[in-house]
PDB file of N, CA, C and O in Angstrom:
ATOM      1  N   UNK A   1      -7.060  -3.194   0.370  1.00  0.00           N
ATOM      2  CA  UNK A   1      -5.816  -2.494   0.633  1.00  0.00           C
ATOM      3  C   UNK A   1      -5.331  -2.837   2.036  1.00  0.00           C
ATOM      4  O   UNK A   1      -6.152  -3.181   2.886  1.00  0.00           O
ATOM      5  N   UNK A   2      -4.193  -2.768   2.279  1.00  0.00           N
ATOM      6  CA  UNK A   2      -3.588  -3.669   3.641  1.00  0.00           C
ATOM      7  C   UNK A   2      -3.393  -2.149   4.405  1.00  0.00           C
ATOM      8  O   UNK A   2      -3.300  -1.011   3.943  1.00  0.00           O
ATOM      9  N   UNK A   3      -3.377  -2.635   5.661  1.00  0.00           N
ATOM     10  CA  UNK A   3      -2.791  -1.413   6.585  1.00  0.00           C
ATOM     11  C   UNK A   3      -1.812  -1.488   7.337  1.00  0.00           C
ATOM     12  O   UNK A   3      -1.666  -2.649   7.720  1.00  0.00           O
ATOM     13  N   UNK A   4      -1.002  -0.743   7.769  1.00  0.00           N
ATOM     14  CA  UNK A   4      -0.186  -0.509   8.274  1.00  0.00           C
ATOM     15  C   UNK A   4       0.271  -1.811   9.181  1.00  0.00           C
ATOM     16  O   UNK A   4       1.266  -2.535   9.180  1.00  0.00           O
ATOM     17  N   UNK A   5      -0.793  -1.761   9.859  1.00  0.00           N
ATOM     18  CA  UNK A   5      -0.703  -3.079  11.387  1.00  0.00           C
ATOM     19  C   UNK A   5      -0.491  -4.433  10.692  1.00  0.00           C
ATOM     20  O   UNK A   5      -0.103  -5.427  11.306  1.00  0.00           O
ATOM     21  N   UNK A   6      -0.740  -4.418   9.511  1.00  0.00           N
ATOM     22  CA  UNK A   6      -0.852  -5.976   8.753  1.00  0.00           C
ATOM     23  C   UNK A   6       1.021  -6.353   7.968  1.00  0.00           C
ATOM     24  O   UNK A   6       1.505  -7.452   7.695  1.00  0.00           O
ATOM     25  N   UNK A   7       1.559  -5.149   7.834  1.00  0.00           N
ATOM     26  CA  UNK A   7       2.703  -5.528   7.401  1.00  0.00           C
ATOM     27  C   UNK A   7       3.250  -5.716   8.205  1.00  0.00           C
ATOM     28  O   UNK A   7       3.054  -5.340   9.361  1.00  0.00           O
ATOM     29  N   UNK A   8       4.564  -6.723   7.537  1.00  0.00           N
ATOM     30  CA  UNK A   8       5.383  -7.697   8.488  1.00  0.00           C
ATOM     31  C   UNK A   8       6.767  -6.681   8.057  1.00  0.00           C
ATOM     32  O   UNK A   8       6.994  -5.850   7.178  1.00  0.00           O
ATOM     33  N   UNK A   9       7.703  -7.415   9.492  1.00  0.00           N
ATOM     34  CA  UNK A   9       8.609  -6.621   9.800  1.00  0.00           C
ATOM     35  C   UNK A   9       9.345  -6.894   8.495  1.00  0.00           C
ATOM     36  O   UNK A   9       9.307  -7.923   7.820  1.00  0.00           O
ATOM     37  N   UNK A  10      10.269  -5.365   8.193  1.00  0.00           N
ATOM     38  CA  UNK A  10      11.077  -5.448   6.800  1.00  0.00           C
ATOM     39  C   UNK A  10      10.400  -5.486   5.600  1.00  0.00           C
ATOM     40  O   UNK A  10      10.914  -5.747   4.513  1.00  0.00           O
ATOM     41  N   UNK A  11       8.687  -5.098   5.906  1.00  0.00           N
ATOM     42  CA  UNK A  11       8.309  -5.062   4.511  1.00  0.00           C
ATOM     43  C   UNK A  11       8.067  -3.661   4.244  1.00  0.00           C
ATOM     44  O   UNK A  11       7.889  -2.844   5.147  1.00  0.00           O
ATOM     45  N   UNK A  12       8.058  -3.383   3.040  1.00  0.00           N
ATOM     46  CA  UNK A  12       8.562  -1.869   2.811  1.00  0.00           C
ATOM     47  C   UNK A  12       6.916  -1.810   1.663  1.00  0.00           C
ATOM     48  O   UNK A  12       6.429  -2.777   1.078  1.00  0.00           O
ATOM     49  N   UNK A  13       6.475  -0.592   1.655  1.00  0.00           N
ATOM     50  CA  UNK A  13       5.081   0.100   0.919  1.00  0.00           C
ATOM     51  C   UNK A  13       5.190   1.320   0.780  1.00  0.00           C
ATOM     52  O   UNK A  13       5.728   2.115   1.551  1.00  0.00           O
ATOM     53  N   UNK A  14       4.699   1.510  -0.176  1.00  0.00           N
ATOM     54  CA  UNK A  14       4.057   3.449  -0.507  1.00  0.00           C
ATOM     55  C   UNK A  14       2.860   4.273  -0.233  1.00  0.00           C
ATOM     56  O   UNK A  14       1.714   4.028  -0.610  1.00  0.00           O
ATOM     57  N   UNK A  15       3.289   5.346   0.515  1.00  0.00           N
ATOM     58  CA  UNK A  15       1.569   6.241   0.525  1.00  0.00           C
ATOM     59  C   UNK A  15       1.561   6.176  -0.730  1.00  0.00           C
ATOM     60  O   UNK A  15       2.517   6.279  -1.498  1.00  0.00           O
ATOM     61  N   UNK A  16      -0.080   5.916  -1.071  1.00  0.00           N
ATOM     62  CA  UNK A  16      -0.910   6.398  -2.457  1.00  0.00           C
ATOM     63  C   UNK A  16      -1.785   7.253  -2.033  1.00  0.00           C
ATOM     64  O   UNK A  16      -2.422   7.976  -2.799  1.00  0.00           O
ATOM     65  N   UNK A  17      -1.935   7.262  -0.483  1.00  0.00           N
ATOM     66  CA  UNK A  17      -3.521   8.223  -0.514  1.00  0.00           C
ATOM     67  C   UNK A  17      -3.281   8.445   1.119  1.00  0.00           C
ATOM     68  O   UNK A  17      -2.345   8.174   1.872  1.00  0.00           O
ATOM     69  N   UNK A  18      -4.912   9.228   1.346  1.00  0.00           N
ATOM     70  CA  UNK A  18      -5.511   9.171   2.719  1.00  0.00           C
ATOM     71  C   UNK A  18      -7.053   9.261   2.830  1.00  0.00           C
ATOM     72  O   UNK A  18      -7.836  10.032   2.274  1.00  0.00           O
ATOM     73  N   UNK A  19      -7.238   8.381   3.595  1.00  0.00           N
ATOM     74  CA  UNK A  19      -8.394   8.055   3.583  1.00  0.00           C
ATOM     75  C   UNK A  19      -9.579   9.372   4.831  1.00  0.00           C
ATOM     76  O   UNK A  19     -10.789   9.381   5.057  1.00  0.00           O
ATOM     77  N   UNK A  20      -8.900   9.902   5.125  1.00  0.00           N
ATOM     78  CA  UNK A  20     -10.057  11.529   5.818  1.00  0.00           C
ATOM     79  C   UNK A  20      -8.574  12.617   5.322  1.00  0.00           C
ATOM     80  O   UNK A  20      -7.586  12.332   4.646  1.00  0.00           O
ATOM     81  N   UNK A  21      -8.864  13.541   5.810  1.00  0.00           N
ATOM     82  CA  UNK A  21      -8.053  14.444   5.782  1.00  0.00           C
ATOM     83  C   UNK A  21      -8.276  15.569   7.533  1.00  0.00           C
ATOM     84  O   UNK A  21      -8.537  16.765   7.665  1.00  0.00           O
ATOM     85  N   UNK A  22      -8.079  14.720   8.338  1.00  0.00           N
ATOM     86  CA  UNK A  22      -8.148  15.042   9.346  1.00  0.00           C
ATOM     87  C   UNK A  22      -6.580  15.888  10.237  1.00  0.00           C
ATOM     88  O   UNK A  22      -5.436  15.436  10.296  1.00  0.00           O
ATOM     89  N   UNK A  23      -6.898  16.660  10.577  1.00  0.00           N
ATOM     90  CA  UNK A  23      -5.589  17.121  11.835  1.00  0.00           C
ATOM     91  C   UNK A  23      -3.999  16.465  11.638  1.00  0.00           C
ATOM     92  O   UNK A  23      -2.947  17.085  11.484  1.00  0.00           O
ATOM     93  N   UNK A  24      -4.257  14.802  11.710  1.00  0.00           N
ATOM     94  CA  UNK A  24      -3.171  13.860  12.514  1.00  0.00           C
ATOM     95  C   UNK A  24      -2.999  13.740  10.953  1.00  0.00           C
ATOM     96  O   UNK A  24      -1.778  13.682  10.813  1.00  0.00           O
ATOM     97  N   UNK A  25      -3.831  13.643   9.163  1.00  0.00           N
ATOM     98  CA  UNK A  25      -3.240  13.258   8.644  1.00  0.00           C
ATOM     99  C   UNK A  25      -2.529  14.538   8.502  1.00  0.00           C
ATOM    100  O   UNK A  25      -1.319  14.335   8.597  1.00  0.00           O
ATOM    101  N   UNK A  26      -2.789  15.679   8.326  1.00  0.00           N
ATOM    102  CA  UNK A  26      -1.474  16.930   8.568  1.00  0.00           C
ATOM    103  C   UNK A  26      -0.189  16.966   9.194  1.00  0.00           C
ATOM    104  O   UNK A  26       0.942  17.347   8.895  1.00  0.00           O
ATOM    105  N   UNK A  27      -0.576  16.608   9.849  1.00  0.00           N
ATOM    106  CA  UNK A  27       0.979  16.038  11.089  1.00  0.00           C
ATOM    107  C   UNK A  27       1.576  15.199  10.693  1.00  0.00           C
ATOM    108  O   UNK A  27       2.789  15.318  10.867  1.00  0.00           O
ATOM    109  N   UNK A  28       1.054  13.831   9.910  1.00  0.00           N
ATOM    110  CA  UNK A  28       2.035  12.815   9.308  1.00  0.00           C
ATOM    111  C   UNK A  28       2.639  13.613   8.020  1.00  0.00           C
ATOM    112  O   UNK A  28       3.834  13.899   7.945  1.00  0.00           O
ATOM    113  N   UNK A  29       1.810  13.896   7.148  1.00  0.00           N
ATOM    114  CA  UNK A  29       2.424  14.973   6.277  1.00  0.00           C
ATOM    115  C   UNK A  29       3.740  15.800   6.169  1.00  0.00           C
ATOM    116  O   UNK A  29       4.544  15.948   5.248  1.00  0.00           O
ATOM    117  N   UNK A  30       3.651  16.452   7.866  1.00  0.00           N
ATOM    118  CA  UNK A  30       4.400  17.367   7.709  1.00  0.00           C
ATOM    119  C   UNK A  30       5.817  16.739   8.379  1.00  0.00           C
ATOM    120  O   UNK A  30       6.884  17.353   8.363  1.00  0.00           O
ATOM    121  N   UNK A  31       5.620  15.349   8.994  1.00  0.00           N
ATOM    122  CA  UNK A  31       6.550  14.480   9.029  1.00  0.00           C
ATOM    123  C   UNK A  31       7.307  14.275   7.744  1.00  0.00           C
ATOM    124  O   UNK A  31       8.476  14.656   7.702  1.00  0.00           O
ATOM    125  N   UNK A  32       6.779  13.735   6.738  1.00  0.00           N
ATOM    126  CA  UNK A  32       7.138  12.833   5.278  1.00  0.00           C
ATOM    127  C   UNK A  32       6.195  12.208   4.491  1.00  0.00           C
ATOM    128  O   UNK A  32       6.092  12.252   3.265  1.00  0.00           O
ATOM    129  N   UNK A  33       5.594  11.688   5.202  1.00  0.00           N
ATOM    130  CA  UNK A  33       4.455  10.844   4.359  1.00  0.00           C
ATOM    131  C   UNK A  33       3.427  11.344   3.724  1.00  0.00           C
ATOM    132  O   UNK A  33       2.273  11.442   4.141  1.00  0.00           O
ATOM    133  N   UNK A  34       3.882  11.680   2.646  1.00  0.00           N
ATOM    134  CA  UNK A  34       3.026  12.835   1.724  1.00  0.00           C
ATOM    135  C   UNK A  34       3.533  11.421   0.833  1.00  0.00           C
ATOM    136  O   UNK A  34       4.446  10.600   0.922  1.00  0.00           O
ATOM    137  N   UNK A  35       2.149  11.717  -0.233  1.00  0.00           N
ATOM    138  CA  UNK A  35       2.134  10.568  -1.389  1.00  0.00           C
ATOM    139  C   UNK A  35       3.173  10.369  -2.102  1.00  0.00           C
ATOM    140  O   UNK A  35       3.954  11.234  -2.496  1.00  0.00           O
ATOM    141  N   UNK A  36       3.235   8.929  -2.343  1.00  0.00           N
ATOM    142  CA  UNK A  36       4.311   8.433  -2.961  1.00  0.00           C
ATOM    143  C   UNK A  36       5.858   8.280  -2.478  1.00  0.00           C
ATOM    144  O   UNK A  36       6.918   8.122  -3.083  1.00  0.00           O
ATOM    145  N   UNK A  37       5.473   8.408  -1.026  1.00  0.00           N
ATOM    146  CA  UNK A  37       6.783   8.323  -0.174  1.00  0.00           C
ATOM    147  C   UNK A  37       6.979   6.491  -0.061  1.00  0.00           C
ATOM    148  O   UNK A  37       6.039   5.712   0.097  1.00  0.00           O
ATOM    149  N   UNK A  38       8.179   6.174  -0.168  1.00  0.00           N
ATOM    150  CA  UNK A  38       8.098   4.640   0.108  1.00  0.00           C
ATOM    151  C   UNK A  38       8.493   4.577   1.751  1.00  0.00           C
ATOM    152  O   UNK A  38       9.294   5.418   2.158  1.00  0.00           O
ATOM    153  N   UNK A  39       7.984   3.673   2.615  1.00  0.00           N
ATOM    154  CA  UNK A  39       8.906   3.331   3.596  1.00  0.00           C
ATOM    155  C   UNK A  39       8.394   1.843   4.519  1.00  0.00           C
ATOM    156  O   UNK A  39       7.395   1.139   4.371  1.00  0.00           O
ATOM    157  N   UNK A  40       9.585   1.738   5.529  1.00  0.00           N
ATOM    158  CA  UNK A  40      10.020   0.163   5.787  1.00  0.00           C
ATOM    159  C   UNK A  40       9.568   0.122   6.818  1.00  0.00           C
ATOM    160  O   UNK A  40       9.624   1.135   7.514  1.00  0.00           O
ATOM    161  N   UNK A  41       8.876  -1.203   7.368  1.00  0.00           N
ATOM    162  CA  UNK A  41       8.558  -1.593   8.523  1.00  0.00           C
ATOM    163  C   UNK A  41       9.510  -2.055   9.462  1.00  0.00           C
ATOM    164  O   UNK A  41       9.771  -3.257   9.412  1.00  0.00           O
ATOM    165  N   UNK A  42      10.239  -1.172  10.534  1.00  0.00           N
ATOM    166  CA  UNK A  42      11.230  -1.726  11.051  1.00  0.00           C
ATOM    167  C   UNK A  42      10.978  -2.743  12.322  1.00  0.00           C
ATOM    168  O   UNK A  42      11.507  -3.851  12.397  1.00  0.00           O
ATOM    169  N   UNK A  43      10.063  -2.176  13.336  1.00  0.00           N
ATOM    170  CA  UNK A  43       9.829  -2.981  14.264  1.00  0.00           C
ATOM    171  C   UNK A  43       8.344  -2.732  14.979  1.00  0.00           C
ATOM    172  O   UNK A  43       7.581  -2.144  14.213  1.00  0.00           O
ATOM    173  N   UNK A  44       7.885  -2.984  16.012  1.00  0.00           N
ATOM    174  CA  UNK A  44       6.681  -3.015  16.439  1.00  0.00           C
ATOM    175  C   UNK A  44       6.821  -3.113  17.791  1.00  0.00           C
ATOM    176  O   UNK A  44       7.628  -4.025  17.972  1.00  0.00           O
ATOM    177  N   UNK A  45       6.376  -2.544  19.124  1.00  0.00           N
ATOM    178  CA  UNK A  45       6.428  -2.911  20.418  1.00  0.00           C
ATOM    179  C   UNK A  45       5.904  -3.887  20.785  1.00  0.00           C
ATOM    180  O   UNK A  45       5.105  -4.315  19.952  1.00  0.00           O
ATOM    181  N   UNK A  46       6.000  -4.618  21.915  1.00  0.00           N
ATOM    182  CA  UNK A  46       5.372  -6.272  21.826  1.00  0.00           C
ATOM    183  C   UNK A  46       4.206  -6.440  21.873  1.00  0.00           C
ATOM    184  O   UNK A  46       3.771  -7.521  21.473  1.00  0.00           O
ATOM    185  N   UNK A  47       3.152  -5.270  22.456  1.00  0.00           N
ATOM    186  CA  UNK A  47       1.468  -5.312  22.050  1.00  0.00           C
ATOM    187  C   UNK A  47       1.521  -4.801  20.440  1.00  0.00           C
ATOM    188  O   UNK A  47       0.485  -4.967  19.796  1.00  0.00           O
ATOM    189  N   UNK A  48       2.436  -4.315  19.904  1.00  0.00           N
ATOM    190  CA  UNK A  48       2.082  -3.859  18.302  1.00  0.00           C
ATOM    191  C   UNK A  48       1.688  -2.545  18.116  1.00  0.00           C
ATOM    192  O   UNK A  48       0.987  -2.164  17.179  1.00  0.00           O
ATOM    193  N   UNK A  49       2.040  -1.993  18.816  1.00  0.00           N
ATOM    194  CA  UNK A  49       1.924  -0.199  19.056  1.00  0.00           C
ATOM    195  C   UNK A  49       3.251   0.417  20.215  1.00  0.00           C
ATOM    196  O   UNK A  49       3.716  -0.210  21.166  1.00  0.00           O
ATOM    197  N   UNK A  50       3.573   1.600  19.827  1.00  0.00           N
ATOM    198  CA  UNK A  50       3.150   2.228  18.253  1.00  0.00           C
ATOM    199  C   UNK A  50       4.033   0.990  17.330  1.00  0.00           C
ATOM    200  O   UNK A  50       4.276  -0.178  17.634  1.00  0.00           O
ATOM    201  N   UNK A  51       4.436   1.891  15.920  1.00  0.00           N
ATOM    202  CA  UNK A  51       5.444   1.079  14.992  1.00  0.00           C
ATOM    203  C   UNK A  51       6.270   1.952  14.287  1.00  0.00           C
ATOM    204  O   UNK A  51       5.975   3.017  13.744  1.00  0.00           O
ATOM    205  N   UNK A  52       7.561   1.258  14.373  1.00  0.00           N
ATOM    206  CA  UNK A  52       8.972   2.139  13.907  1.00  0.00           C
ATOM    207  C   UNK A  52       8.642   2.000  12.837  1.00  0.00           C
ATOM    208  O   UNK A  52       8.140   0.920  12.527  1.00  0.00           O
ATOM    209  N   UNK A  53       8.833   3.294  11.613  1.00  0.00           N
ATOM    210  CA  UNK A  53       9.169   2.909  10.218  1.00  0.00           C
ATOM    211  C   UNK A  53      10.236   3.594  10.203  1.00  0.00           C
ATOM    212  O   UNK A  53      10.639   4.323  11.109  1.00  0.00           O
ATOM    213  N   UNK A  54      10.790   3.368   9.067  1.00  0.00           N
ATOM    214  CA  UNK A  54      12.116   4.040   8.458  1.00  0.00           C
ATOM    215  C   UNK A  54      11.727   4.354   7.114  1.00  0.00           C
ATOM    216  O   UNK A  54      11.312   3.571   6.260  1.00  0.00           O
ATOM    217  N   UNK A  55      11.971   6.003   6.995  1.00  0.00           N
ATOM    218  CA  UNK A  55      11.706   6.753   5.604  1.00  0.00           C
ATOM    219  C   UNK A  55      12.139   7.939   5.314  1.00  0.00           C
ATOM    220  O   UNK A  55      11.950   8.720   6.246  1.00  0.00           O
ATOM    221  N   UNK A  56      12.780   8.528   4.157  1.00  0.00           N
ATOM    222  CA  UNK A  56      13.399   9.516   3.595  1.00  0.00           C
ATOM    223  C   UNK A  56      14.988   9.712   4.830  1.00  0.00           C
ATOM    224  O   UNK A  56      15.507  10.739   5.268  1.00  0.00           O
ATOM    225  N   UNK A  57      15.273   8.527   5.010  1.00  0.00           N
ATOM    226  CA  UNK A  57      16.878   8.544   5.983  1.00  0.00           C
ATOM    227  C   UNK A  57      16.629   8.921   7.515  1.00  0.00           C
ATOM    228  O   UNK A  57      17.469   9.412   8.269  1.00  0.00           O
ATOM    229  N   UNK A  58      15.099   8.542   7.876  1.00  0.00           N
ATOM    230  CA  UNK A  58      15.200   8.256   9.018  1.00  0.00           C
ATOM    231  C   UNK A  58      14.047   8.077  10.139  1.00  0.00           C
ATOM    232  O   UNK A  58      13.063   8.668   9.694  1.00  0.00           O
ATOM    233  N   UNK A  59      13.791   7.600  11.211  1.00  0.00           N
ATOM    234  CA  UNK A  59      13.226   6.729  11.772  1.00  0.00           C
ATOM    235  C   UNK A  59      12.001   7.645  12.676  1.00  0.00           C
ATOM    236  O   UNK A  59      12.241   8.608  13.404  1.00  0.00           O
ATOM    237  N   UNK A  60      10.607   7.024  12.387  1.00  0.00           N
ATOM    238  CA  UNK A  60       9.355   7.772  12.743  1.00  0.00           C
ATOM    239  C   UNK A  60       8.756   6.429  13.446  1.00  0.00           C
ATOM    240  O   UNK A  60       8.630   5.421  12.751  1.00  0.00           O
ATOM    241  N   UNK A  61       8.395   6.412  14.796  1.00  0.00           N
ATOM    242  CA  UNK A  61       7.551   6.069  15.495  1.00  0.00           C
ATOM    243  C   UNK A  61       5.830   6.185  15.600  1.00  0.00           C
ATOM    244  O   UNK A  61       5.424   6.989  16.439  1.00  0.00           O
ATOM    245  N   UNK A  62       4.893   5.502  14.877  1.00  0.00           N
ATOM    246  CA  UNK A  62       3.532   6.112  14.961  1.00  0.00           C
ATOM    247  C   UNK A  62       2.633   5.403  15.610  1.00  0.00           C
ATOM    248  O   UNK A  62       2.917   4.207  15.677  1.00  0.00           O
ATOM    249  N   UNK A  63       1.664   5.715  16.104  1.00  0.00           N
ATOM    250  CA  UNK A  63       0.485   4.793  16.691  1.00  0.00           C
ATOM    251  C   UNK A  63       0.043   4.146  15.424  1.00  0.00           C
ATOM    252  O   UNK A  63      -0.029   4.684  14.319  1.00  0.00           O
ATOM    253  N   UNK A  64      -0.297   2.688  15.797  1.00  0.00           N
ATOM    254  CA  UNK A  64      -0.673   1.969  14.621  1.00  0.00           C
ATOM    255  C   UNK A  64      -1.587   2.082  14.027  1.00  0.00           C
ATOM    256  O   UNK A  64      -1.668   1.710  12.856  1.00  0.00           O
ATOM    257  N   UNK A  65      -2.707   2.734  14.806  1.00  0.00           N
ATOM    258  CA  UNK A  65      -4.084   2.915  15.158  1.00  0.00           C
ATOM    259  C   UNK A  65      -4.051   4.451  13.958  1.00  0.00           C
ATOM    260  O   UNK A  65      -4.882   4.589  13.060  1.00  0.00           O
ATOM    261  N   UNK A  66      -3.411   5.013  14.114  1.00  0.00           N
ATOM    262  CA  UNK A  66      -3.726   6.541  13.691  1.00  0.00           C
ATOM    263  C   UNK A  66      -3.218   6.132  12.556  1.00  0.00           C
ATOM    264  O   UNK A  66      -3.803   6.392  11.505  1.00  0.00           O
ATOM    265  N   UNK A  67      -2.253   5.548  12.568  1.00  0.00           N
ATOM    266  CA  UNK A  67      -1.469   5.559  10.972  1.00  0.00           C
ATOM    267  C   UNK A  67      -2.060   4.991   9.520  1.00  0.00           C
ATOM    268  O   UNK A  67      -1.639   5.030   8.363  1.00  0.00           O
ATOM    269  N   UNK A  68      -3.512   4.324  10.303  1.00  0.00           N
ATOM    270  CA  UNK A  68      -4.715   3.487   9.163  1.00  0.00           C
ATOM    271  C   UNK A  68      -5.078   4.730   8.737  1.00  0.00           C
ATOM    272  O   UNK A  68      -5.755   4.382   7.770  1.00  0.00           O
ATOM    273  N   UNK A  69      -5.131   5.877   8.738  1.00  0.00           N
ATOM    274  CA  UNK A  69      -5.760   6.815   7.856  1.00  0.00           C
ATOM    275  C   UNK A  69      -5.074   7.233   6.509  1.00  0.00           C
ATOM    276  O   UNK A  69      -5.442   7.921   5.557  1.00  0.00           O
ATOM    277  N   UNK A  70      -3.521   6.296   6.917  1.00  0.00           N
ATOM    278  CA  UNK A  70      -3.152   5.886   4.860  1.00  0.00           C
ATOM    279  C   UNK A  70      -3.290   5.144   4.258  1.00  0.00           C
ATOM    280  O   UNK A  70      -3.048   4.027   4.716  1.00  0.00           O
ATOM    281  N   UNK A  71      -3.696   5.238   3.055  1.00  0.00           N
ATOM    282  CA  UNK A  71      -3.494   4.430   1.659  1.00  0.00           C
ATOM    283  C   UNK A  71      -2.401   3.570   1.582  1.00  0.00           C
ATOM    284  O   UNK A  71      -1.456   4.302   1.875  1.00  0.00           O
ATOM    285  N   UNK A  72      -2.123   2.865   1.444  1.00  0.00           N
ATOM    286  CA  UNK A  72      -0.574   2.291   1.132  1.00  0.00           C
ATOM    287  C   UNK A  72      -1.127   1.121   0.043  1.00  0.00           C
ATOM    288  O   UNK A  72      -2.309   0.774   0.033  1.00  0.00           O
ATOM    289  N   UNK A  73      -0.327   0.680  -0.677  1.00  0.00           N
ATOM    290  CA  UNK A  73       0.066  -0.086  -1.414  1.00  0.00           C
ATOM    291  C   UNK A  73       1.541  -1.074  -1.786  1.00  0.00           C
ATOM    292  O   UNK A  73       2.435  -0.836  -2.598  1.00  0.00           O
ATOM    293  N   UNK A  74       1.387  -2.108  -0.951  1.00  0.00           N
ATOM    294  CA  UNK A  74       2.698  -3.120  -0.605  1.00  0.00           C
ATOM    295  C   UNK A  74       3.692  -3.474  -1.549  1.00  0.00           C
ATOM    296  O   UNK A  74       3.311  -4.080  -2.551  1.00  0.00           O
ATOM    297  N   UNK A  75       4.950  -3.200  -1.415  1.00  0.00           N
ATOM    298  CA  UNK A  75       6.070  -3.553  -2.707  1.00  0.00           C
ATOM    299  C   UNK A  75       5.968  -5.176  -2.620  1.00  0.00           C
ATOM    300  O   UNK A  75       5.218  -5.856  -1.920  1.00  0.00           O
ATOM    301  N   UNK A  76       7.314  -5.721  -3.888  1.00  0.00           N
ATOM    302  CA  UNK A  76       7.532  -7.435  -3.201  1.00  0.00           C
ATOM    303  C   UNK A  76       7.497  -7.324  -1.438  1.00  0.00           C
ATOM    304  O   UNK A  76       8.252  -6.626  -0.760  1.00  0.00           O
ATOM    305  N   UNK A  77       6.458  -8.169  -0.963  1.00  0.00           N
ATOM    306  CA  UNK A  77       7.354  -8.648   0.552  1.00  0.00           C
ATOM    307  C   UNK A  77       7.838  -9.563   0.196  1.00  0.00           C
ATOM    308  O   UNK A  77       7.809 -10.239  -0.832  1.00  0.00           O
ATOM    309  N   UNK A  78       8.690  -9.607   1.813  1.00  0.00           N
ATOM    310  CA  UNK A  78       9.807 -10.402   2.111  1.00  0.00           C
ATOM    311  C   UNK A  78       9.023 -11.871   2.524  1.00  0.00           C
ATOM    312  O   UNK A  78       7.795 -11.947   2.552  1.00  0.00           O
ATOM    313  N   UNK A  79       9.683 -12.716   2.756  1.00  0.00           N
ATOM    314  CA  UNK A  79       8.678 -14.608   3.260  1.00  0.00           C
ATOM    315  C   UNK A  79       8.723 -14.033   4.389  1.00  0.00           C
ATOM    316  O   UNK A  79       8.783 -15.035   5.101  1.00  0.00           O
ATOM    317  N   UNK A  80       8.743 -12.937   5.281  1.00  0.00           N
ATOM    318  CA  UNK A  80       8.716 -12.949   6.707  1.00  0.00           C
ATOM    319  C   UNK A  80       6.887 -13.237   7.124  1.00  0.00           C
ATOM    320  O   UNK A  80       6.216 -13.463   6.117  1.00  0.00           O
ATOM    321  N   UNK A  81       6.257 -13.241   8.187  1.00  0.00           N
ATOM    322  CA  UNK A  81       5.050 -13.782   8.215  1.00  0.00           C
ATOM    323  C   UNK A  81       4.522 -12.340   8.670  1.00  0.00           C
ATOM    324  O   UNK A  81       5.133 -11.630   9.469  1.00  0.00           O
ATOM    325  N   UNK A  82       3.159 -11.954   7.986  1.00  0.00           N
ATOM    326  CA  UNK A  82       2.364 -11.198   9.207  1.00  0.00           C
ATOM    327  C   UNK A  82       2.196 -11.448  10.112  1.00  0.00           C
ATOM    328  O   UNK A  82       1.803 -12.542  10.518  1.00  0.00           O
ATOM    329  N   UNK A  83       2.568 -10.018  11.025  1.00  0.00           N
ATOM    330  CA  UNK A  83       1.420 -10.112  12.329  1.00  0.00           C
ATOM    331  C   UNK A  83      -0.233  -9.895  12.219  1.00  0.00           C
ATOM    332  O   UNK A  83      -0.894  -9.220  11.430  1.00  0.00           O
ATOM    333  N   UNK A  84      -0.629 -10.752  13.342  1.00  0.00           N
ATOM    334  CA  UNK A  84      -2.181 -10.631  13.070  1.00  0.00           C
ATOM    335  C   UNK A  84      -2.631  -9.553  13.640  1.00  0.00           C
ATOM    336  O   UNK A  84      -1.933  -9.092  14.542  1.00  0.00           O
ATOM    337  N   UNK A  85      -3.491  -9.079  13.401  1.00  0.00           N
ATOM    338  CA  UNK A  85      -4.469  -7.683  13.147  1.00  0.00           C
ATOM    339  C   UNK A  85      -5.546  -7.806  14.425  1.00  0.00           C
ATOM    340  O   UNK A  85      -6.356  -8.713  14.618  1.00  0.00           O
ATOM    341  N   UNK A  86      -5.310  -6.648  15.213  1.00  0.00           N
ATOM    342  CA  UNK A  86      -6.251  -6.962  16.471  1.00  0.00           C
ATOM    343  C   UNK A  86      -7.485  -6.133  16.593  1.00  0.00           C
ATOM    344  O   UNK A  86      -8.259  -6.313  17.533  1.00  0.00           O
TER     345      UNK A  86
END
């Protein structure tokens, strides 16, 4: 399963899951990202943290790092290239 840090810009995926059920995944939760939410990889800061997504009409900033505690599962991507995974 790919994570967060591995999708490339403009590629869009769905929560299916979470992998603990810790504090921070509550907080993303109570953001949007409760299962089966789709959303888009908009941009990344130039070390790759945090990362903009865009979902349910509008724009969430997360540490890249924290945001591996979802499941996701990748729609078509786009030919854009991954970034590499540090």
């Amino acid at each position: 399963m790919p994570s967060i840090q591995q999708l490339a810009m403009g590629e869009t995926a769905t929560v299916i899951g979470f992998r603990d059920e810790s504090a921070y995944v509550e907080r993303l939760k109570s953001l949007g990202l409760v299962r089966g939410t789709r959303f888009q990889v908009l941009r990344a800061a130039p070390l790759g943290d945090p990362i903009e997504l865009r979902l349910r009409g509008f724009r969430l900033a997360i540490r890249a790092r924290e945001a591996d505690c979802l499941i996701i599962e990748t729609e078509a991507s786009s030919s854009a290239p991954r970034r590499p995974t540090s």
